[in-house]
C-alpha positions in Angstrom: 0.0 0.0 0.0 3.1 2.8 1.0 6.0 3.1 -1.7 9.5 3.1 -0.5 9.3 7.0 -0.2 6.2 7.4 1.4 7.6 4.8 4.3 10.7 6.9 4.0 9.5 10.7 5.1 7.0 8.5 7.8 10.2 7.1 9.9 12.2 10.0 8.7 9.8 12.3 9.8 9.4 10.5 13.1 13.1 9.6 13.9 14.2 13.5 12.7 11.8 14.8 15.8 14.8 16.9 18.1 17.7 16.0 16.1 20.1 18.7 15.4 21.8 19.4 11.8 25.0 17.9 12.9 22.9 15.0 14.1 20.7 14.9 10.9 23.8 15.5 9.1 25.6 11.6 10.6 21.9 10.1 9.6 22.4 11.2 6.1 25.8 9.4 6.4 24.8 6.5 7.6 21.8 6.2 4.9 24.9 7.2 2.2 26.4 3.7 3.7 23.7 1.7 3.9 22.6 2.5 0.2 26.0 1.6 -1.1 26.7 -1.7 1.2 22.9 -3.2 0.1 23.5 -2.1 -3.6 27.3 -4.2 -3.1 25.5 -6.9 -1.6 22.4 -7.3 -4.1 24.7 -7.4 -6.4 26.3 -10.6 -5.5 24.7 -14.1 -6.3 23.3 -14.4 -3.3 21.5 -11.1 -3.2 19.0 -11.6 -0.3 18.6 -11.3 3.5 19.2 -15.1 3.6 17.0 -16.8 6.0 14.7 -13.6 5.7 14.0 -14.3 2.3 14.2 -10.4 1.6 14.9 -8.5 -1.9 18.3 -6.3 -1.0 17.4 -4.6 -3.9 14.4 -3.4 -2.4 16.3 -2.6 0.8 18.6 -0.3 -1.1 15.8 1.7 -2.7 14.4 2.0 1.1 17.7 3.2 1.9 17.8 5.7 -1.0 14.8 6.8 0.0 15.5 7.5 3.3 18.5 9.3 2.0 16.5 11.6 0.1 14.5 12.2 3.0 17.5 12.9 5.7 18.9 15.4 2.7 15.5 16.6 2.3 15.6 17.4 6.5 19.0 18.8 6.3 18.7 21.7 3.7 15.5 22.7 5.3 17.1 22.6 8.7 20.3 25.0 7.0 18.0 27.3 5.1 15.5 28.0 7.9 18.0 28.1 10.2 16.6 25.9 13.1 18.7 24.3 15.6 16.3 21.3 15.6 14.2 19.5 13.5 10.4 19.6 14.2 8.1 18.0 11.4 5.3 20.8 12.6 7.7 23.1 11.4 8.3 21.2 7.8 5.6 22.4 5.4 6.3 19.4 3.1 6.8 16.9 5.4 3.3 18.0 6.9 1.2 18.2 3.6 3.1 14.4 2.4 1.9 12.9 6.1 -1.7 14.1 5.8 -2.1 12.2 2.6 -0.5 9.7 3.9 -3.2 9.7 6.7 -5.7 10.5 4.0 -4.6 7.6 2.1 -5.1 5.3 5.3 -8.3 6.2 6.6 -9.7 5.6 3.0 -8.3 2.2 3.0 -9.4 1.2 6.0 -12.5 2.5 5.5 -12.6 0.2 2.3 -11.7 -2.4 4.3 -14.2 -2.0 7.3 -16.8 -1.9 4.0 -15.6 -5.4 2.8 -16.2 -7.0 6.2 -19.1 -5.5 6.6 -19.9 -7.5 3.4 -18.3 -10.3 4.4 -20.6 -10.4 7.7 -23.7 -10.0 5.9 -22.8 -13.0 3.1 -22.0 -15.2 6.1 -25.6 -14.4 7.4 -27.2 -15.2 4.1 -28.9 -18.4 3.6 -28.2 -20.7 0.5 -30.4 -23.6 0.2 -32.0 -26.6 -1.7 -35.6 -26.8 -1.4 -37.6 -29.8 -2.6 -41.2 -29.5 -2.2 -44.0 -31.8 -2.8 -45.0 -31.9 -6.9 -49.0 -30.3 -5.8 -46.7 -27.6 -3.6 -44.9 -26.8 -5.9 -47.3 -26.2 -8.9 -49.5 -23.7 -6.7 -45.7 -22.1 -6.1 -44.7 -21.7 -9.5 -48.2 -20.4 -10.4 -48.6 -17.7 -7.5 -45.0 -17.0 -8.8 -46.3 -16.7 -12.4 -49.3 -15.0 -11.7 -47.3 -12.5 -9.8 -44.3 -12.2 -12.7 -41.6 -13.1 -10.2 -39.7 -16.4 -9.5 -41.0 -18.9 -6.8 -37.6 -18.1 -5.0 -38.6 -14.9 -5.1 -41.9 -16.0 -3.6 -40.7 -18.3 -0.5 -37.9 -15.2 0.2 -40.5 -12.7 0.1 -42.7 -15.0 2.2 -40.0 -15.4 4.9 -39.6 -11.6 5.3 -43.0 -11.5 5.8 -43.0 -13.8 8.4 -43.2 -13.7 12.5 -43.5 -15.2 15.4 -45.3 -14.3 17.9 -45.7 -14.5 21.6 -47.1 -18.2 21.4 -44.6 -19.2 19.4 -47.2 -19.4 16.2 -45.7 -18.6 13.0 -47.9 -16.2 11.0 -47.1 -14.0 7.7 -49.2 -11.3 7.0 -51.1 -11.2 3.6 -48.5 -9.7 1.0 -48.1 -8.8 -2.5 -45.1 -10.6 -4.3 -43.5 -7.9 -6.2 
């Protein structure tokens, strides 16, 4: 769901909080190491985490993104002259994390609509009905006499039914439509 860069300026954003230039300035060496020793080691035949089964390759590009991000940090830090970063103060890094958000609330608002769905298929009710041959004539002609299918019948039938206090099933007189 997040690229490389947008999980980049998230933990940038977050780890930057109170660091000084000089302190931003060793993470943007450390990202410049990280970038190069990944890109070395995906490029060797056995170019993943090992055991971890990951893609080095896709490390490095976290790495580059992250990068970006500490460089991003650091020029805004020298041209605004703060001693420390503070991502209320970073204009950019504020509009890119509110559509971020924005981009998470919808999907888990897309995803709180699919098990919603989910719930409500689980509570439907599939099944094989085999009626009697006279029962099932007078369904199929109420059904054709009202221009709907006799499923459509016997599910409008048991919306229309109750029971009440006696325990006494009862449906009240309906229309099929």
């Amino acid at each position: 769901m997040w690229s490389s860069e947008d999980k980049a300026r998230d933990t940038v954003r977050r780890q930057g909080r109170g660091l000084s230039a000089s302190q931003v300035g060793e993470k943007v060496a450390e990202a410049v190491v990280r970038v190069r020793e990944t890109r070395q080691q995906a490029a060797t035949p056995a170019g993943s985490w090992g055991e971890l089964g990951g893609d080095l390759a896709e490390l490095a590009w976290v790495w580059e993104a992250r990068l970006v991000g500490w460089r991003r940090i650091a020029a805004l830090l020298e041209s605004q002259g703060h001693a420390t970063y503070e991502p209320t103060q970073d204009h950019q890094g504020t509009l890119w994390a509110g559509e971020r958000e924005q981009r998470r609330r919808e999907a888990l608002t897309r995803q709180e609509g699919w098990l919603a769905q989910r719930r409500d298929e689980q509570d439907e009710l599939r099944t094989e009905l085999w009626l009697a041959a006279d029962v099932s004539r007078r369904l199929r002609a109420i059904a054709a006499q009202a221009g709907v299918s006799p499923e459509q019948v016997l599910a409008q039938l048991a919306e229309s039914a109750r029971i009440n206090d006696d325990g006494m099933v009862t449906v009240e007189p309906f229309l099929p439509r």
